[in-house]
NUTORMAR-71068 format. One line per 2 residues: number of its first residue (from 1); their letters; for each residue x, y, z of N, C-alpha, C, O. Coordinates in steps of 0.1 Angstrom, whole numbers, plus 5000, padded with zeros to 4 digits. Last residue first. Example, Ala and Ser with C-alpha at 12.3 -4.5 7.8 and 13.67 -1.06 7.14 Angstrom:
<nodes>
2	sa	5128/4978/5071/5137/4989/5071/5129/5000/5079/5134/5011/5080  5132/4943/5078/5123/4955/5078/5132/4967/5078/5142/4967/5085
</nodes>
This chain:
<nodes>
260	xx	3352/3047/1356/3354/3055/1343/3354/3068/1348/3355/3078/1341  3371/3025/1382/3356/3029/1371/3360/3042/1365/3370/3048/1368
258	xx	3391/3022/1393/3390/3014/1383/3384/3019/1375/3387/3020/1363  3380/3027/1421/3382/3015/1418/3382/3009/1405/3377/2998/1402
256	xx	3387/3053/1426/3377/3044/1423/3369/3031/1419/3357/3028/1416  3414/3049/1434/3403/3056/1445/3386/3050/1443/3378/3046/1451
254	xx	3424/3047/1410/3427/3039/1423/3419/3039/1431/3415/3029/1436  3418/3070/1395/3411/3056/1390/3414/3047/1398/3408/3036/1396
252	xx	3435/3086/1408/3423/3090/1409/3417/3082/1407/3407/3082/1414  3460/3075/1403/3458/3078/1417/3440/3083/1416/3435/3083/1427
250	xx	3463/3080/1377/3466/3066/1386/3459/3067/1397/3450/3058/1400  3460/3105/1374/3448/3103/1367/3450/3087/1375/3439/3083/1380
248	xx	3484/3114/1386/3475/3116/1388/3463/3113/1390/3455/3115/1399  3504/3099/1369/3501/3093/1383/3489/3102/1388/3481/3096/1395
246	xx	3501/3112/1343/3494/3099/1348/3496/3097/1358/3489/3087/1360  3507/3142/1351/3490/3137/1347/3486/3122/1349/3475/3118/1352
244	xx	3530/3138/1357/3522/3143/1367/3510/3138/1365/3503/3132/1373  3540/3128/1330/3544/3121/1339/3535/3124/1350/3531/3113/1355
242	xx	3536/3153/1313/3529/3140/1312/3531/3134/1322/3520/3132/1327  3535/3185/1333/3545/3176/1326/3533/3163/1321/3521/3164/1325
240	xx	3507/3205/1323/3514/3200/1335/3521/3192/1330/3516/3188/1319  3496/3221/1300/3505/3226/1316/3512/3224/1320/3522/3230/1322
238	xx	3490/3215/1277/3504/3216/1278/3510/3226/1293/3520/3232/1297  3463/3225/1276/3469/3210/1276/3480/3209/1273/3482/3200/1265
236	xx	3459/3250/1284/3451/3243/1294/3458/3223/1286/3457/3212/1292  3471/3264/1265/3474/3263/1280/3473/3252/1288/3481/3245/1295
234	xx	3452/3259/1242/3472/3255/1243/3476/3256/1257/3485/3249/1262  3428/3267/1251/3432/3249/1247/3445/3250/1247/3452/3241/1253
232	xx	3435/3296/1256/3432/3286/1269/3426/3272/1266/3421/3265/1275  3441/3302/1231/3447/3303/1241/3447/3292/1251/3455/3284/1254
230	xx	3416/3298/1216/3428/3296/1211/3434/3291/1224/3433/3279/1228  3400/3315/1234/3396/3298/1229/3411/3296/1223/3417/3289/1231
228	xx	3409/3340/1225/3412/3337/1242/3405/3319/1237/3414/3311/1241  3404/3342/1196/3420/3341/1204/3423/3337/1218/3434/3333/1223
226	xx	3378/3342/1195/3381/3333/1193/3402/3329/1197/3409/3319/1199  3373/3365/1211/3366/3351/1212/3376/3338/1207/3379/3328/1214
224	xx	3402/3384/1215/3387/3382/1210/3387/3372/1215/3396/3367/1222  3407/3395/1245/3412/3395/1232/3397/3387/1228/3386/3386/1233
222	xx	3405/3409/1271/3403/3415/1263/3408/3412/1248/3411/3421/1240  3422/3380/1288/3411/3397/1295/3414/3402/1278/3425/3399/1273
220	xx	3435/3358/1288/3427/3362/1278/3419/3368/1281/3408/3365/1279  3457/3365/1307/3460/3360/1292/3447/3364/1280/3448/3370/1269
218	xx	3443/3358/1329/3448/3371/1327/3449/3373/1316/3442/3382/1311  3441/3331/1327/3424/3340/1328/3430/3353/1324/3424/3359/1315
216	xx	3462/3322/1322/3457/3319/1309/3447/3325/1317/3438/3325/1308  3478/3324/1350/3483/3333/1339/3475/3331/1322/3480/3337/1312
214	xx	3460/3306/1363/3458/3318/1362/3463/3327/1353/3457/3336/1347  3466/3279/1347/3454/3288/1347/3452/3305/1351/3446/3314/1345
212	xx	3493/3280/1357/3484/3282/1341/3474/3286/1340/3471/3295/1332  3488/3273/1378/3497/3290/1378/3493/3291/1364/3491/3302/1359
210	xx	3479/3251/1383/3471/3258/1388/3477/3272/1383/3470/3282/1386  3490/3227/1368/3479/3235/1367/3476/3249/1370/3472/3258/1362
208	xx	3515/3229/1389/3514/3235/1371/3500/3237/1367/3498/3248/1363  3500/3220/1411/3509/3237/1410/3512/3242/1391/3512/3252/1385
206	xx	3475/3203/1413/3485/3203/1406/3491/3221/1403/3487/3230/1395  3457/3207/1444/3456/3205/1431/3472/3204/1424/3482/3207/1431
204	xx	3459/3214/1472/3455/3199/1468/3458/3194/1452/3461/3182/1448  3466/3241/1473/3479/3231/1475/3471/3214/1469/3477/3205/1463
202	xx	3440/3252/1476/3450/3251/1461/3460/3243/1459/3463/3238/1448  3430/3241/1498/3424/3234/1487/3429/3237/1475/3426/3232/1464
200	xx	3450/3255/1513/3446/3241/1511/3441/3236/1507/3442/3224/1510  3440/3280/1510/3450/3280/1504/3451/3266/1503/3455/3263/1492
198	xx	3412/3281/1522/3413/3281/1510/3426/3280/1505/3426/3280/1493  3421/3277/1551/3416/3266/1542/3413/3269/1529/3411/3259/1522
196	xx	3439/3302/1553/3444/3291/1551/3437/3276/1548/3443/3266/1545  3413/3312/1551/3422/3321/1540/3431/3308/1537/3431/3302/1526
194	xx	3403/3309/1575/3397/3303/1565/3403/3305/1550/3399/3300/1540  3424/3310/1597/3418/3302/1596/3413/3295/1579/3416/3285/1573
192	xx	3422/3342/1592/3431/3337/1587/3430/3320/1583/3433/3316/1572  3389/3350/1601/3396/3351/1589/3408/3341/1589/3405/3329/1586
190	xx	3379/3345/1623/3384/3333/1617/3388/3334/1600/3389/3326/1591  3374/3363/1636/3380/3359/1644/3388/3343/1636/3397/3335/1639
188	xx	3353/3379/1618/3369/3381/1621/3381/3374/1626/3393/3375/1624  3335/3357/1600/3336/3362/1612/3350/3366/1613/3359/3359/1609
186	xx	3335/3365/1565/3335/3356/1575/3339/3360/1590/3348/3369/1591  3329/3364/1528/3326/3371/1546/3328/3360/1554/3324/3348/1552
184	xx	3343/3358/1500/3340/3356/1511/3340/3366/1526/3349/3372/1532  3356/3372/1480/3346/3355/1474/3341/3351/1490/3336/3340/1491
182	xx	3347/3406/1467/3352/3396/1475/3347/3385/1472/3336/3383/1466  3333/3416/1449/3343/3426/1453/3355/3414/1461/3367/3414/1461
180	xx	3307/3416/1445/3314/3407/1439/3331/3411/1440/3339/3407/1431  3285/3429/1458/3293/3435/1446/3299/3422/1437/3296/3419/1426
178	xx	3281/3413/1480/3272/3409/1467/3277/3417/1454/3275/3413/1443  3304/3419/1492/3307/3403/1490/3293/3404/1478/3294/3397/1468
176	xx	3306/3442/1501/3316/3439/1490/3315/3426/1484/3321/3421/1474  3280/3445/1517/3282/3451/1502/3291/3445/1495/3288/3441/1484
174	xx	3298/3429/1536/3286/3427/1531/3283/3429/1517/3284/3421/1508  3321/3447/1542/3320/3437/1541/3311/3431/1534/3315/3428/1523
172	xx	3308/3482/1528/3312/3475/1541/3314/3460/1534/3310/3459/1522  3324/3511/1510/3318/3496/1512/3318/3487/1524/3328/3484/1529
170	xx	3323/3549/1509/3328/3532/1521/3319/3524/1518/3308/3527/1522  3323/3567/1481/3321/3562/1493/3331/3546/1497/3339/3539/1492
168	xx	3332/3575/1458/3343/3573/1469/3334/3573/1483/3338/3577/1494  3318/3582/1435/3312/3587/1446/3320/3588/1458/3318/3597/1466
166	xx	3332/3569/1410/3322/3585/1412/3318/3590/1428/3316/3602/1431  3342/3549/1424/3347/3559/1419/3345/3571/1413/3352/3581/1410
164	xx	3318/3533/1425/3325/3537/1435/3334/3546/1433/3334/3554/1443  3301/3538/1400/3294/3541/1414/3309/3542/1426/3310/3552/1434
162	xx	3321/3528/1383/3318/3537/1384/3311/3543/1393/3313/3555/1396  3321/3500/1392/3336/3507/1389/3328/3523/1391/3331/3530/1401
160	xx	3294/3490/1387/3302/3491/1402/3312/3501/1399/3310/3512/1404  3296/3493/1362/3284/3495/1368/3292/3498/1381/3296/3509/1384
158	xx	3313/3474/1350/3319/3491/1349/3308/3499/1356/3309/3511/1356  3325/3450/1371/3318/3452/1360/3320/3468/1362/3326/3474/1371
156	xx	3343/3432/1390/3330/3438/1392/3321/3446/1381/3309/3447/1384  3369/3426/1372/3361/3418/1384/3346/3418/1389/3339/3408/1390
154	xx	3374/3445/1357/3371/3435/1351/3363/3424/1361/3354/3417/1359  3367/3471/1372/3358/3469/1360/3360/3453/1358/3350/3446/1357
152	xx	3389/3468/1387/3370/3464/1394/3367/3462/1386/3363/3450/1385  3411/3465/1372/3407/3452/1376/3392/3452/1382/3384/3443/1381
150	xx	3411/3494/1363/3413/3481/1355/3405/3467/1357/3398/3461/1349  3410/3505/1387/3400/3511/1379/3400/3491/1369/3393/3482/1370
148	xx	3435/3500/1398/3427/3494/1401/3413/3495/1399/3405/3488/1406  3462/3506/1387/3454/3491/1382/3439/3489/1392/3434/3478/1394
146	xx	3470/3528/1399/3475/3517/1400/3469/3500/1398/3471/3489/1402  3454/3547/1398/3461/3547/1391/3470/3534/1389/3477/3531/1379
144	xx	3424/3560/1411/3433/3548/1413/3440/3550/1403/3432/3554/1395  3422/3600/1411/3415/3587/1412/3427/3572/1409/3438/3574/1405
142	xx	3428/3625/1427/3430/3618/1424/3420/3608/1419/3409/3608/1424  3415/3647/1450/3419/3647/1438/3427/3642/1427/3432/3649/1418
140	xx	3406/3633/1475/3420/3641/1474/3427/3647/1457/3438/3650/1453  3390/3614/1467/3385/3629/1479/3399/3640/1479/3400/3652/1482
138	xx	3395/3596/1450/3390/3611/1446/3388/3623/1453/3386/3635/1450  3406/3581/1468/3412/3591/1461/3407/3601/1459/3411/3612/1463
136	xx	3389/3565/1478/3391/3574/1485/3399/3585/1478/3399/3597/1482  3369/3542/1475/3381/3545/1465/3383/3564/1467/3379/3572/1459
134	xx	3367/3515/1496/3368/3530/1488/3377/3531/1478/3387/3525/1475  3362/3489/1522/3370/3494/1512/3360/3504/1509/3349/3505/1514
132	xx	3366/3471/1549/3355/3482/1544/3366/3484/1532/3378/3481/1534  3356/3447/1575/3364/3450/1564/3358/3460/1556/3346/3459/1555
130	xx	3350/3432/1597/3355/3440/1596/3359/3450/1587/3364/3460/1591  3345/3404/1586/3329/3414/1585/3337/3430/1587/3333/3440/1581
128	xx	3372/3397/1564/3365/3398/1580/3355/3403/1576/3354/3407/1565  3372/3382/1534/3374/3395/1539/3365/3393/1554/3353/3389/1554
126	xx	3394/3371/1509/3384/3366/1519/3388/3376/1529/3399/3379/1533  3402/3372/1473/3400/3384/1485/3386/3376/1493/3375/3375/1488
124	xx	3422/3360/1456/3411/3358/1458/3415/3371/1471/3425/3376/1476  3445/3375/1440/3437/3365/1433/3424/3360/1441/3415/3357/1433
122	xx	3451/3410/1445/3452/3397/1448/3446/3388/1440/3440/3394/1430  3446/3433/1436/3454/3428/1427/3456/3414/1430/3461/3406/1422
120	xx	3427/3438/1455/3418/3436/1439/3433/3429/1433/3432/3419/1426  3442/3448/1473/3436/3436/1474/3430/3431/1460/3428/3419/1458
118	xx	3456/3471/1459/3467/3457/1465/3456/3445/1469/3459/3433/1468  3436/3486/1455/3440/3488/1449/3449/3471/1446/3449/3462/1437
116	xx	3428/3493/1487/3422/3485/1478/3422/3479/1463/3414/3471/1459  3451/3508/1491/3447/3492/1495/3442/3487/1492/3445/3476/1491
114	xx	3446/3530/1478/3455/3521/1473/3458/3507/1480/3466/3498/1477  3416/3535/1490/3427/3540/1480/3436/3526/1475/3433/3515/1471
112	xx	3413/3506/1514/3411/3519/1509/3423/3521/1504/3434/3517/1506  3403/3487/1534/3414/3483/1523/3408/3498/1518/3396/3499/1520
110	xx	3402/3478/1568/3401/3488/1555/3412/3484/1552/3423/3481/1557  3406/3443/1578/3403/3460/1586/3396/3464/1575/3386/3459/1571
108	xx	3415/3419/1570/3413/3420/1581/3406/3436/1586/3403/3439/1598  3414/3399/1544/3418/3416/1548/3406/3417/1557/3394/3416/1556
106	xx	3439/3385/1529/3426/3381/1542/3426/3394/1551/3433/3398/1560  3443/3371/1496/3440/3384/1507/3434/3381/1515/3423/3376/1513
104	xx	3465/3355/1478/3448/3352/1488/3450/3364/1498/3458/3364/1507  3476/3344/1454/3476/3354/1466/3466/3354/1469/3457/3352/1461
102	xx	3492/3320/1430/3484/3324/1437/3487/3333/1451/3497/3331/1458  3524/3329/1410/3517/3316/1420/3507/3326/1430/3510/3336/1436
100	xx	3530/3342/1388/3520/3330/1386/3510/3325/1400/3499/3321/1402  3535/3381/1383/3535/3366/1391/3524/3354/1387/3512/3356/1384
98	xx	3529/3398/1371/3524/3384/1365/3530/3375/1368/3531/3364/1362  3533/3423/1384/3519/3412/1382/3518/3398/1377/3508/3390/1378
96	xx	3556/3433/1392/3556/3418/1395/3538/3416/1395/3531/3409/1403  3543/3455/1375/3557/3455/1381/3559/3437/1380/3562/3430/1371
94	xx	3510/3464/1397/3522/3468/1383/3536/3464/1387/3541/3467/1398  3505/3455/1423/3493/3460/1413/3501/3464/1394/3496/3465/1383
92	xx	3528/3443/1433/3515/3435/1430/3507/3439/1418/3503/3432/1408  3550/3459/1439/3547/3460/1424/3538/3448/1422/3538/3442/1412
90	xx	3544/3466/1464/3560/3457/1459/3554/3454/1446/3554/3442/1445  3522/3483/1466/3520/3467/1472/3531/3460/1466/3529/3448/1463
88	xx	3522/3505/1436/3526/3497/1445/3523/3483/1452/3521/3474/1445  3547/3497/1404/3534/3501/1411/3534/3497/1422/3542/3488/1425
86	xx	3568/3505/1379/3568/3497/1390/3555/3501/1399/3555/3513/1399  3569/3517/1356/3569/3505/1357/3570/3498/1370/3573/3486/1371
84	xx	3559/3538/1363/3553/3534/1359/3553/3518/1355/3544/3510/1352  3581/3556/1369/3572/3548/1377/3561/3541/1377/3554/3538/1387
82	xx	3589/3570/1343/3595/3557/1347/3588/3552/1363/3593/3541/1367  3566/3588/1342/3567/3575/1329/3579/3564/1339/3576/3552/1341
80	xx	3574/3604/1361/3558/3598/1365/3562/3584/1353/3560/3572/1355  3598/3614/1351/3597/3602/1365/3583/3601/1367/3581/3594/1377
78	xx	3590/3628/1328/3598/3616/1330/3601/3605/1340/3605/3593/1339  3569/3650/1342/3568/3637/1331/3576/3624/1330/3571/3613/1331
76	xx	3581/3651/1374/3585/3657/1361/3576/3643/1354/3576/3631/1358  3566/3657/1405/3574/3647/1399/3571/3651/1381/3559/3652/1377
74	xx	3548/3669/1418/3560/3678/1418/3570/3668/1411/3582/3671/1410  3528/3653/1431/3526/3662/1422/3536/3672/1419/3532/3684/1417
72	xx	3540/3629/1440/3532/3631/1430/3532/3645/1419/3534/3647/1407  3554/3640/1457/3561/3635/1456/3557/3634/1441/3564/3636/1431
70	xx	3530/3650/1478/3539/3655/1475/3554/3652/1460/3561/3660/1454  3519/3621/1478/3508/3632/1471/3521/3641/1467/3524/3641/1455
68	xx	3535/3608/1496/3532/3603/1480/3530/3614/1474/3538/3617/1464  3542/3615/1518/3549/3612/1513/3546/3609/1498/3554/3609/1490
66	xx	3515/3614/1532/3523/3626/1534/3539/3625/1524/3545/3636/1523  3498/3595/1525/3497/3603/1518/3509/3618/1524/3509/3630/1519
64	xx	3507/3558/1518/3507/3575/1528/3512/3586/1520/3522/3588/1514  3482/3543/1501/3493/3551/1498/3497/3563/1512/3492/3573/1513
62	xx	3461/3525/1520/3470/3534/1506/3474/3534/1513/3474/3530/1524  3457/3507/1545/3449/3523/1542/3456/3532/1532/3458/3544/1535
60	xx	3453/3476/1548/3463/3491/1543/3451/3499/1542/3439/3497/1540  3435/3466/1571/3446/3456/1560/3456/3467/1553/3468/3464/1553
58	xx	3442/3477/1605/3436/3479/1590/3443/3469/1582/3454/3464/1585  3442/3468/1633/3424/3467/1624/3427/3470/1610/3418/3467/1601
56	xx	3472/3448/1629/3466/3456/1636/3452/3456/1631/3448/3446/1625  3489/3440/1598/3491/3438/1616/3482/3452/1617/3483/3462/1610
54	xx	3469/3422/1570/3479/3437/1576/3477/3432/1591/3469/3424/1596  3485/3402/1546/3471/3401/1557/3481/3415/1560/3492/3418/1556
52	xx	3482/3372/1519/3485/3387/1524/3475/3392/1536/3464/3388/1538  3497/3341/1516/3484/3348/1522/3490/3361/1528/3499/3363/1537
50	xx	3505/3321/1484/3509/3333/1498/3495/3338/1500/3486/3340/1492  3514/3294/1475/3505/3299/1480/3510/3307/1486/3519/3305/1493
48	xx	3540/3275/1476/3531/3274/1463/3522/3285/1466/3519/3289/1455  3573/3274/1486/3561/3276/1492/3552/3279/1477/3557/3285/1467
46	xx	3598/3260/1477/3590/3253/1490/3574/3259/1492/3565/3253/1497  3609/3274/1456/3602/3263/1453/3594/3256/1467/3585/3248/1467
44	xx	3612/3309/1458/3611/3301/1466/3602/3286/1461/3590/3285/1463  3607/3328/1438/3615/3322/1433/3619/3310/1447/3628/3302/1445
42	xx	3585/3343/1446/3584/3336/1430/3588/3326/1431/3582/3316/1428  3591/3349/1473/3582/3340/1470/3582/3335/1460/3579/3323/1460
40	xx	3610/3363/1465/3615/3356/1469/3605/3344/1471/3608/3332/1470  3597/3389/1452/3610/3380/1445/3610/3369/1453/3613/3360/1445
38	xx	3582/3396/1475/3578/3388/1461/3583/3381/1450/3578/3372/1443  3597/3404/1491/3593/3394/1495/3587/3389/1485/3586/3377/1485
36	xx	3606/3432/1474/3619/3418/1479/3609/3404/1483/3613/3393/1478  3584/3444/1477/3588/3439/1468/3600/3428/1467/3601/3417/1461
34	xx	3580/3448/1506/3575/3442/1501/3577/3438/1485/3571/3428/1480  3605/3471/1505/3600/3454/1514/3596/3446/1506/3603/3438/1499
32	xx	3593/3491/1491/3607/3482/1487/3606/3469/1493/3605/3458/1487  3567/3495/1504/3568/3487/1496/3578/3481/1490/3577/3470/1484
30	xx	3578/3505/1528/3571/3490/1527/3569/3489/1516/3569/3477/1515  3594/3526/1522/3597/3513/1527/3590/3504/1531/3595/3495/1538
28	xx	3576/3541/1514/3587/3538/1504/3593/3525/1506/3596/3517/1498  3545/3536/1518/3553/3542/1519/3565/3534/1511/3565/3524/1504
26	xx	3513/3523/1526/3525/3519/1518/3531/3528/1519/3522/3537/1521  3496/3517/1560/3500/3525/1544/3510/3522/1542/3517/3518/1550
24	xx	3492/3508/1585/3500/3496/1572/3495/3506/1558/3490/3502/1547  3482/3525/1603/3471/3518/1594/3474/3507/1583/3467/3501/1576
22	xx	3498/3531/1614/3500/3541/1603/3493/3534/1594/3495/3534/1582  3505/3509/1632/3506/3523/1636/3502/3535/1629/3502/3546/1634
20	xx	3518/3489/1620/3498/3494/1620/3501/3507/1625/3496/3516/1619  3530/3480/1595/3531/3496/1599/3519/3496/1607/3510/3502/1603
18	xx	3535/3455/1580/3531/3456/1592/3536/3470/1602/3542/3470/1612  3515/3429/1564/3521/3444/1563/3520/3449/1579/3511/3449/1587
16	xx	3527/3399/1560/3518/3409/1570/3526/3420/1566/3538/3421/1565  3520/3368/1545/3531/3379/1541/3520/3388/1553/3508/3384/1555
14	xx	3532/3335/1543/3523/3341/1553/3530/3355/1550/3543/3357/1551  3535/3311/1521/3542/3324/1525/3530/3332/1534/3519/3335/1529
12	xx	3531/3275/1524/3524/3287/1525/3529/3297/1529/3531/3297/1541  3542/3249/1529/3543/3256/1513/3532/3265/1514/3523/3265/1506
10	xx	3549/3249/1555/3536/3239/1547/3533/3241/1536/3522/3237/1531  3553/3283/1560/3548/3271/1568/3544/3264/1560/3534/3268/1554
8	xx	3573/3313/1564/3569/3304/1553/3566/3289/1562/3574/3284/1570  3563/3345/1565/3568/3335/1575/3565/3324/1568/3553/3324/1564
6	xx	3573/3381/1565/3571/3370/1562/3574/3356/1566/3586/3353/1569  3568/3416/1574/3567/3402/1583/3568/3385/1571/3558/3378/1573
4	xx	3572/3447/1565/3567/3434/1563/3571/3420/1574/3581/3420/1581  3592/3466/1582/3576/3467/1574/3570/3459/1574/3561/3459/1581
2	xx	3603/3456/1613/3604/3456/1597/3590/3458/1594/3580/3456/1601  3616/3480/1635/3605/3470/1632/3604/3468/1617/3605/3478/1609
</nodes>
């Protein structure tokens, strides 16, 4: 059975982790997997959008820990430094972050430890009522290592980051959505449904826009004021070819008949 499942429809990569048996923890071979499927998404011009999802109730449940922990803590300075360039979820969280083109999580179960780790690394996270995340490490004497201290703080602020990672309690759906943890709750039955209407309202817009932008929010996490303003005017007007912008701008003053 392959780890991963990917299925490309309508310029949309459908990616499924798909260990359920094993809750879709990452392991060695799902994430090699899943790293090949990211190369191929980059570098696939048919599809603009991927939607991450897990087979069975969990989205991932980390890192399996019968394989990692060991592996962790018996691994020399030098192989903790050289894994460091690669992180997991196929190097979502480190590695292949700076992928451009949008990821939409539709996390269907628990995202814990290092699942939650792979959904924060996503771009948007639409989550079933199903849906529970942690930061479970700590129960094992760890805490996230994999960018995911990084991103709550930046997503959720250092108020949340620390209640959850001091405490490693379970967030439900709900909670996650006033945290700010997710951009949407929605009945289970219509997660994917709605993952793929948010991926069609990315596909509507201009794909150079749209991977600029993201790689210009990332761009300007922690520089000053006036270097992230820098930044995101050189981005934001040297996205898209000239040619795109005026049939664009054609096509939009057509609709209106002209008006301003």
């Amino acid at each position: 059975m392959d780890p991963v499942i990917l299925e490309k429809r309508d310029r949309i990569a459908w990616v499924t982790l798909n260990r359920p048996e094993a809750l879709n923890a990452l392991d060695d071979g799902l994430n090699d997997a899943l790293w090949a499927v990211w190369e191929e998404f980059a570098a696939d011009a048919a599809v603009d959008v991927a939607i991450l999802t897990g087979a069975g109730k969990s989205f991932c449940a980390g890192a399996d820990l019968r394989s990692f922990i060991p592996r962790l803590t018996q691994a020399t300075p030098r192989a903790l430094r050289e894994s460091a360039a690669r992180g997991i979820g196929g190097g979502l969280t480190r590695g292949q972050h700076t992928l451009t083109k949008p990821v939409i999580a539709a996390v269907n179960g628990h995202a814990i430890g290092g699942g939650f780790e792979l959904a924060l690394a996503c771009d948007l996270r639409i989550a079933s009522e199903r849906a529970r995340f942690g930061i479970f490490e700590v129960r094992h004497g760890l805490h996230p290592g994999d960018g995911g201290l990084v991103r709550l703080v930046a997503i959720a602020g250092s108020a949340t980051a620390l209640d959850l990672a001091l405490t490693g309690r379970e967030v439900d759906a709900e909670e996650a959505s006033r945290l700010g943890l997710v951009n949407r709750v929605v009945p289970h039955e219509e997660l994917l449904e709605s993952a793929e209407e948010t991926a069609r309202l990315i596909l509507r817009n201009s794909q150079s826009a749209i991977r600029s932008a993201k790689e210009t929010i990332h761009g300007i996490l922690g520089r000053t004021l006036d270097d992230a303003l820098r930044l995101e005017h050189l981005n934001g007007y040297t996205c898209t070819p000239p040619g795109e912008i005026a049939a664009r701008l054609e096509a939009f003053l057509g609709k209106r008949g002209g008006g301003g």
